[in-house]
N, C-alpha and C positions, 0 to 999 in steps of 0.2 A: 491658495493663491495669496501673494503678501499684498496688501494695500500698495497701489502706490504713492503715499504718504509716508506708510514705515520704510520702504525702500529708499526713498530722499532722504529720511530720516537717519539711516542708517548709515548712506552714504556720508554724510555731513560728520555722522558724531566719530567716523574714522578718524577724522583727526586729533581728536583725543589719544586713539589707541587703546580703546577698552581692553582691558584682559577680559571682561565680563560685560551683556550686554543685555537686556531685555526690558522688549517695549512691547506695552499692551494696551490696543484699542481700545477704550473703557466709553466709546461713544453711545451705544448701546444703551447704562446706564443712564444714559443724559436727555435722552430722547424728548422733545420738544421744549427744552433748555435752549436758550441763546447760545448759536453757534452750532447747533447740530444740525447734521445732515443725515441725511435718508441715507447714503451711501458710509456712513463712518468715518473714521478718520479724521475728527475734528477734535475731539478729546481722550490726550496720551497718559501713559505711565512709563515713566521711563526709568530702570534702575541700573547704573554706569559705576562701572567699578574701573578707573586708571590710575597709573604713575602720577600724572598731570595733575590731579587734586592733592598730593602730598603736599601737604604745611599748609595745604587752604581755607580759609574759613566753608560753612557753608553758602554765605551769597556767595563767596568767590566763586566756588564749583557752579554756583546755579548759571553765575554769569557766564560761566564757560562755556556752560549747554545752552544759552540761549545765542551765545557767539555766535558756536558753532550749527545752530540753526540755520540764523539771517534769517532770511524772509520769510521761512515756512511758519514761523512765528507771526506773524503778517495776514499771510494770506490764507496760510492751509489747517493752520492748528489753533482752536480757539483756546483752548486749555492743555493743560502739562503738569504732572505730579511727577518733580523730580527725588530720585533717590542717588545721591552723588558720593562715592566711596572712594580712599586710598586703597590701594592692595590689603593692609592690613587691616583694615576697618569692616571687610564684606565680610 
């Protein structure tokens, strides 16, 4: 069953258009860390491969995926290890 945080998550990062897309729970890891919950979903891995980051730095891409977060960044997600690619780059 997907969390439903990776589902928002996933929803959201549509806008990008990933050709490539995988997010993983790493809450687990974290476990009695600031920001962890007993249920997961608090700390991501997210590795996005789109069009969109062509000619981008990498803040630019990171900035992209925090965009296209908004609030889950806020309220749902304490942590985020982004991996941000052009097509030709994955």
């Amino acid at each position: 069953m997907t969390h439903p945080v990776e589902q928002a998550m996933r929803e959201r990062l549509a806008v990008l258009r990933p050709v490539a897309l995988d997010l993983r729970d790493e809450s687990a890891q974290h476990a009695g860390h600031a920001g962890s919950r007993p249920s997961g979903g608090s700390h991501w891995q997210v590795r996005i491969v789109s069009e969109a980051f062509r000619g981008a730095s990498a803040v630019a891409r990171h900035r992209m995926v925090y965009e296209a977060l908004g609030d889950l960044m806020k309220r749902d997600i304490h942590a985020l290890r982004i991996e941000a690619f052009a097509p030709e780059q994955s």
